[in-house]
Kinemage of the C-alpha trace (Angstrom):
@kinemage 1
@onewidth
@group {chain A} dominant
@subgroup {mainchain}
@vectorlist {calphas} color= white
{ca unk a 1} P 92.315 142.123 -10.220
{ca unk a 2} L 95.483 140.115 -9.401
{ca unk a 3} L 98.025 138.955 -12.427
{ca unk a 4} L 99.773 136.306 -12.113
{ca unk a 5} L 103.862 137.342 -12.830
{ca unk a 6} L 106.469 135.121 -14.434
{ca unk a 7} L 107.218 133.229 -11.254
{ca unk a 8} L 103.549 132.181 -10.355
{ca unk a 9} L 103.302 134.569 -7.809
{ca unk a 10} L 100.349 136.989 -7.565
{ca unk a 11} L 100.853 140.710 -7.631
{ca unk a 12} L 98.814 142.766 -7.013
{ca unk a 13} L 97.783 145.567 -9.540
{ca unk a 14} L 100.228 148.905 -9.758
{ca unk a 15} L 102.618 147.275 -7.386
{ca unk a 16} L 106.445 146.617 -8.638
{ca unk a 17} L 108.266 144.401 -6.138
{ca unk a 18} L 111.427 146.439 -7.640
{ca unk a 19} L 109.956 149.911 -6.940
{ca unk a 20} L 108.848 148.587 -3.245
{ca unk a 21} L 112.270 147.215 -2.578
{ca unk a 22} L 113.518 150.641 -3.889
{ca unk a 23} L 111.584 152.277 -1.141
{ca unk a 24} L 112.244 150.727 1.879
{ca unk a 25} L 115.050 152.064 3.765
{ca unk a 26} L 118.180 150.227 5.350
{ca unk a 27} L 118.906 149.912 9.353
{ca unk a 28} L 121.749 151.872 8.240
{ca unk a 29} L 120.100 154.502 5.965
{ca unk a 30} L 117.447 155.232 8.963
{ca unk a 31} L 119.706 155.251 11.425
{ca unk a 32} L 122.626 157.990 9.432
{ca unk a 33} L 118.325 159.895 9.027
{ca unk a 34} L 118.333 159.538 12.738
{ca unk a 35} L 121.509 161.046 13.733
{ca unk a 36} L 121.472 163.910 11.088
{ca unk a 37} L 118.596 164.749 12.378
{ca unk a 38} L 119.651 164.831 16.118
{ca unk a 39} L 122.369 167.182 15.308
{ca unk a 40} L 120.332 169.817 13.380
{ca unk a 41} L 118.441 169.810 16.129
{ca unk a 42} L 120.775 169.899 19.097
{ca unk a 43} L 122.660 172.743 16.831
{ca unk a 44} L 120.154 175.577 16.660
{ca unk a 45} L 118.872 174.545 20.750
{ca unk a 46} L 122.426 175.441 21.448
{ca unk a 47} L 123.046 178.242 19.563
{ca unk a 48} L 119.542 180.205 21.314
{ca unk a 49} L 119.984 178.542 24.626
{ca unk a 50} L 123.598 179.491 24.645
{ca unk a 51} L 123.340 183.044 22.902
{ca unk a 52} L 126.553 181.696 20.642
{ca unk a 53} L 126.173 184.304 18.163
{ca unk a 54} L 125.679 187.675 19.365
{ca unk a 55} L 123.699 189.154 15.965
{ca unk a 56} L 119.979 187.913 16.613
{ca unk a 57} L 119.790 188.115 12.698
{ca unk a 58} L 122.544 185.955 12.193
{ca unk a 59} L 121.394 183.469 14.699
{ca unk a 60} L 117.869 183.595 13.088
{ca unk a 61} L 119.123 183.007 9.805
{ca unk a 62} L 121.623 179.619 10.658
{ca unk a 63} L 118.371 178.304 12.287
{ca unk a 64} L 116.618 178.607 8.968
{ca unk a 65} L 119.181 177.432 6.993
{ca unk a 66} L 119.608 174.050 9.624
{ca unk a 67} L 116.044 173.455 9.637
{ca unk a 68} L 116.043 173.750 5.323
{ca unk a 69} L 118.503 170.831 5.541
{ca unk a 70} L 116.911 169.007 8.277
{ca unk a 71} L 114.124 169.214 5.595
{ca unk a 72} L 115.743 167.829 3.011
{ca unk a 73} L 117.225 165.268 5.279
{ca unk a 74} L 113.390 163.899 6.128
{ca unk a 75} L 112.674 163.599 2.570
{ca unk a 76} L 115.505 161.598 1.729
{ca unk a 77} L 116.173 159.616 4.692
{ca unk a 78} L 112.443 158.995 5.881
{ca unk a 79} L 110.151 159.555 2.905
{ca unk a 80} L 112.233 158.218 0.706
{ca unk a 81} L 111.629 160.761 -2.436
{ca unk a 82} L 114.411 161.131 -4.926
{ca unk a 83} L 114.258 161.227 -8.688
{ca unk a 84} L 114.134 157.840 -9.053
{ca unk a 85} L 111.058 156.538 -7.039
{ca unk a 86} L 107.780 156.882 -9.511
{ca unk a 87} L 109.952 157.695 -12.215
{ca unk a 88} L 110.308 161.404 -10.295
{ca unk a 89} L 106.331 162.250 -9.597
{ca unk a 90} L 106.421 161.611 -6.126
{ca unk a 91} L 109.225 164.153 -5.886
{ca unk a 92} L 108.227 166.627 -8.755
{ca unk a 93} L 104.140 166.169 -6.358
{ca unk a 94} L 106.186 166.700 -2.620
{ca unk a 95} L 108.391 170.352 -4.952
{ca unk a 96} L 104.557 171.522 -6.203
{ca unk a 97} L 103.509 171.007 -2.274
{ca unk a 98} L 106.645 172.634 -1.027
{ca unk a 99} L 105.960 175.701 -3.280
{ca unk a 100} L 102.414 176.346 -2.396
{ca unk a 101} L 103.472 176.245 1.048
{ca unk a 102} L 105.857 178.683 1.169
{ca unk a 103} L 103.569 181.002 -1.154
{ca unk a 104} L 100.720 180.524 1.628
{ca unk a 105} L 103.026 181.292 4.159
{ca unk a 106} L 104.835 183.918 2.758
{ca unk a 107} L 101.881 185.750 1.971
{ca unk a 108} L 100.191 185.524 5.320
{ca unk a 109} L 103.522 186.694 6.968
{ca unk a 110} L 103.816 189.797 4.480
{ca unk a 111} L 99.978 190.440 5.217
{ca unk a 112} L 100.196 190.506 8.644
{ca unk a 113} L 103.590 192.780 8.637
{ca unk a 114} L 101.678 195.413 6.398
{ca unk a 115} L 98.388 194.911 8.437
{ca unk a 116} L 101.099 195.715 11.690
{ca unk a 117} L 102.318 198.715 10.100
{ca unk a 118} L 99.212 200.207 8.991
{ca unk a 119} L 97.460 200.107 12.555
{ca unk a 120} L 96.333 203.619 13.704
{ca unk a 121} L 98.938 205.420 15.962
{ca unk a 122} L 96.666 205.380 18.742
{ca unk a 123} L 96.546 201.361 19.016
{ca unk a 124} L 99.785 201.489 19.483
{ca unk a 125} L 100.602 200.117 22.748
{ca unk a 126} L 103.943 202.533 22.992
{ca unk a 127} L 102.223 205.354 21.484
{ca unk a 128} L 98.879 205.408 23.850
{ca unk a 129} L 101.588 205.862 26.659
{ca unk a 130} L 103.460 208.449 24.919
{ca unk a 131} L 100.020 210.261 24.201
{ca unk a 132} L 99.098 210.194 28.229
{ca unk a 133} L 102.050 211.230 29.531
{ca unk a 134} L 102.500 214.330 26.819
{ca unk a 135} L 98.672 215.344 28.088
{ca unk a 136} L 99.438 214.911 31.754
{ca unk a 137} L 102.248 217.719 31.798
């Protein structure tokens, strides 16, 4: 049901006009989004297109570490979640999110490492070889 505010205007139920106004982002604050996120883009493109860094760990790591901010630059530029908005839930909800996530993933990349490990020698695709050409001398 609608309540009328102090004005005479209607509002609707659960909506602040200060919180929405809080939300919505600037030209200007969608636009500096825009052209962070252009560059840590174009960044890690050039540095595996253009084999910058010699060290494929290094070069693996920066690209992380670009895309972790390009992260953070989403949430604050485009979804708007700071401490602020819904007196921090929306944030402290999108951290809880952000943790299962990486658990998930983490877990499924660790499973699959140990599950590539642990394969029998003979599966092996460099091993099978190794095993045919020992036998054929």
């Amino acid at each position: 049901m609608s309540h009328p505010s102090p004005s005479g205007a209607v509002a609707s139920p659960g909506h602040d006009d200060g919180a929405m106004q809080a939300h919505e982002g600037s030209l200007r604050s969608y636009l500096t989004g825009f052209v962070l996120a252009a560059i840590l883009t174009i960044i890690p493109f050039w540095l595996v297109m253009g084999h910058v860094i010699e060290n494929r760990f290094a070069t693996i790591v920066i690209v992380l570490i670009l895309a972790v901010v390009q992260i953070f630059v989403h949430i604050i530029y485009f979804l708007h979640l700071d401490t602020r908005s819904e007196g921090g839930w929306n944030l402290l909800a999108f951290i809880f999110a952000a943790v299962l996530v990486v658990i998930v993933l983490g877990a499924s990349t660790w499973a699959l490492y140990n599950e590539n490990v642990n394969m029998m020698p003979g599966m092996m695709p460099g091993t099978s070889q190794q095993q045919h050409s020992t036998h054929g001398s």
